[in-house]
C-alpha positions as CSV (number, residue, x, y, z in Angstrom):
1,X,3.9,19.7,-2.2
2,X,0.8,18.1,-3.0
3,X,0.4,14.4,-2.9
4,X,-1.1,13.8,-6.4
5,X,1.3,15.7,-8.2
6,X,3.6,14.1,-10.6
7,X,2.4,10.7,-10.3
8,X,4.3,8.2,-11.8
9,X,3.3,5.6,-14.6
10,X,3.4,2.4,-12.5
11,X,1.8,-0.2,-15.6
12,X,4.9,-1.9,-15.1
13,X,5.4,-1.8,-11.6
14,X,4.4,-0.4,-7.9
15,X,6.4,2.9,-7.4
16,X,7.4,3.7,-4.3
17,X,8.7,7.2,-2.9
18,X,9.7,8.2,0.3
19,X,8.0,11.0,1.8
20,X,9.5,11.3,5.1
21,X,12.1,8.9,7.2
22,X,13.3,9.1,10.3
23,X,14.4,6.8,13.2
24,X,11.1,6.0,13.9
25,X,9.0,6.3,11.1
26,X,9.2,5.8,7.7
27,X,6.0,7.5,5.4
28,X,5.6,6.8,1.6
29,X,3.4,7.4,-1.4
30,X,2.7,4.1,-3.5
31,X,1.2,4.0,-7.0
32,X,0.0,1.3,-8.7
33,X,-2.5,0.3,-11.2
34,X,-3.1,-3.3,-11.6
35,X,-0.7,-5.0,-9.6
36,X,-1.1,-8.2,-7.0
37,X,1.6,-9.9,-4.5
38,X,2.3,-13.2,-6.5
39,X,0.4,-16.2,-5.9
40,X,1.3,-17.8,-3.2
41,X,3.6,-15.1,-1.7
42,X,3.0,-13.2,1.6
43,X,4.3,-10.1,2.8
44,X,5.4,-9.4,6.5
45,X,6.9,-6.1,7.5
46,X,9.1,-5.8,10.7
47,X,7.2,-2.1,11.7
48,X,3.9,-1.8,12.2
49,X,2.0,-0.3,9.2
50,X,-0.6,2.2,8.8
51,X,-2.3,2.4,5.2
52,X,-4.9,4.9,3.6
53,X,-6.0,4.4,-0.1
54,X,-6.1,8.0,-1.2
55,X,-7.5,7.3,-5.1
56,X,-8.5,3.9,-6.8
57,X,-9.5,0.8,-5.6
58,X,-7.8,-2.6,-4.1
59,X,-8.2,-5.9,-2.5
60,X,-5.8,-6.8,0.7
61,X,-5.8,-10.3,1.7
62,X,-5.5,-12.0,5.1
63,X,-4.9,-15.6,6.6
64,X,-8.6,-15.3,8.7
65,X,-10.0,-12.3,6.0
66,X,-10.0,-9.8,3.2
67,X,-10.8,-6.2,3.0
68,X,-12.1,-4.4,-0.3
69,X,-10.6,-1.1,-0.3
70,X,-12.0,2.0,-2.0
71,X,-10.9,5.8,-2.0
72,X,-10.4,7.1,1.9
73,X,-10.0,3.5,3.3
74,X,-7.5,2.5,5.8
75,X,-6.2,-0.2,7.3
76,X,-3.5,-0.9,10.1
77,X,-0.9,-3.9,9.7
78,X,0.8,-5.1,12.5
79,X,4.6,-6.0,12.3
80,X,4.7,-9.5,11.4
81,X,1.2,-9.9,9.8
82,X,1.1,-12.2,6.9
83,X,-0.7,-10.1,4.1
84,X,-1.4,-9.4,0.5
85,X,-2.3,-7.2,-2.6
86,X,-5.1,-9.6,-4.2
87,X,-5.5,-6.7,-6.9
88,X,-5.2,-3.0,-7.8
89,X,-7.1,-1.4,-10.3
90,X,-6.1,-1.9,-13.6
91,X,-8.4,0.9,-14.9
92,X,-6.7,3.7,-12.9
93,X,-3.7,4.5,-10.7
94,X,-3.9,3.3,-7.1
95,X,-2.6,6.4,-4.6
96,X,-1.4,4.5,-0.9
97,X,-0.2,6.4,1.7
98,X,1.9,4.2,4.1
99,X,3.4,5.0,7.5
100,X,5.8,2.6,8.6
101,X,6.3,2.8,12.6
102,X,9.2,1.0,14.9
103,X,7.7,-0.3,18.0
């Protein structure tokens, strides 16, 4: 398997797949191109998260900061971090790679 192949058209909307899930860990391949979390909104996971930006380009907001990502960034999320997609490229698809991890 190769994880650019077969990317899906995500104008419409984030895809997500699931790569690998177990009791423990949860990994998946995100594509988007030009999405945001709402105004307003948060997001708050319940596992701690682990994110690399494989292709494009993204903005991730914090309460105290943000963080500009580019291709081979990464960031970790702890469980119950308030967070955000300020944007994703609208230009060109956005390839995440998330691991999800129980504590």
């Amino acid at each position: 398997m190769n994880i650019f192949s077969k990317l899906p058209n995500a104008k419409k909307g984030e895809v997500f797949q699931t790569i690998l899930r177990n009791k423990n860990i949860s990994i998946e391949r995100i594509t988007s191109q030009g999405q945001s979390t709402p105004k307003g909104k948060w997001l708050s996971g319940k596992t701690d998260e682990w994110v690399i930006l494989l292709e494009g380009k993204s903005k991730l907001m914090f309460k105290d900061k943000s963080i500009t990502l580019k291709k081979g960034d990464y960031v970790f999320i702890p469980a119950n971090t308030n967070h955000r997609v300020e944007w994703t490229d609208k230009r060109q698809k956005s390839v995440w790679l998330a691991v999800h991890m129980k504590r």
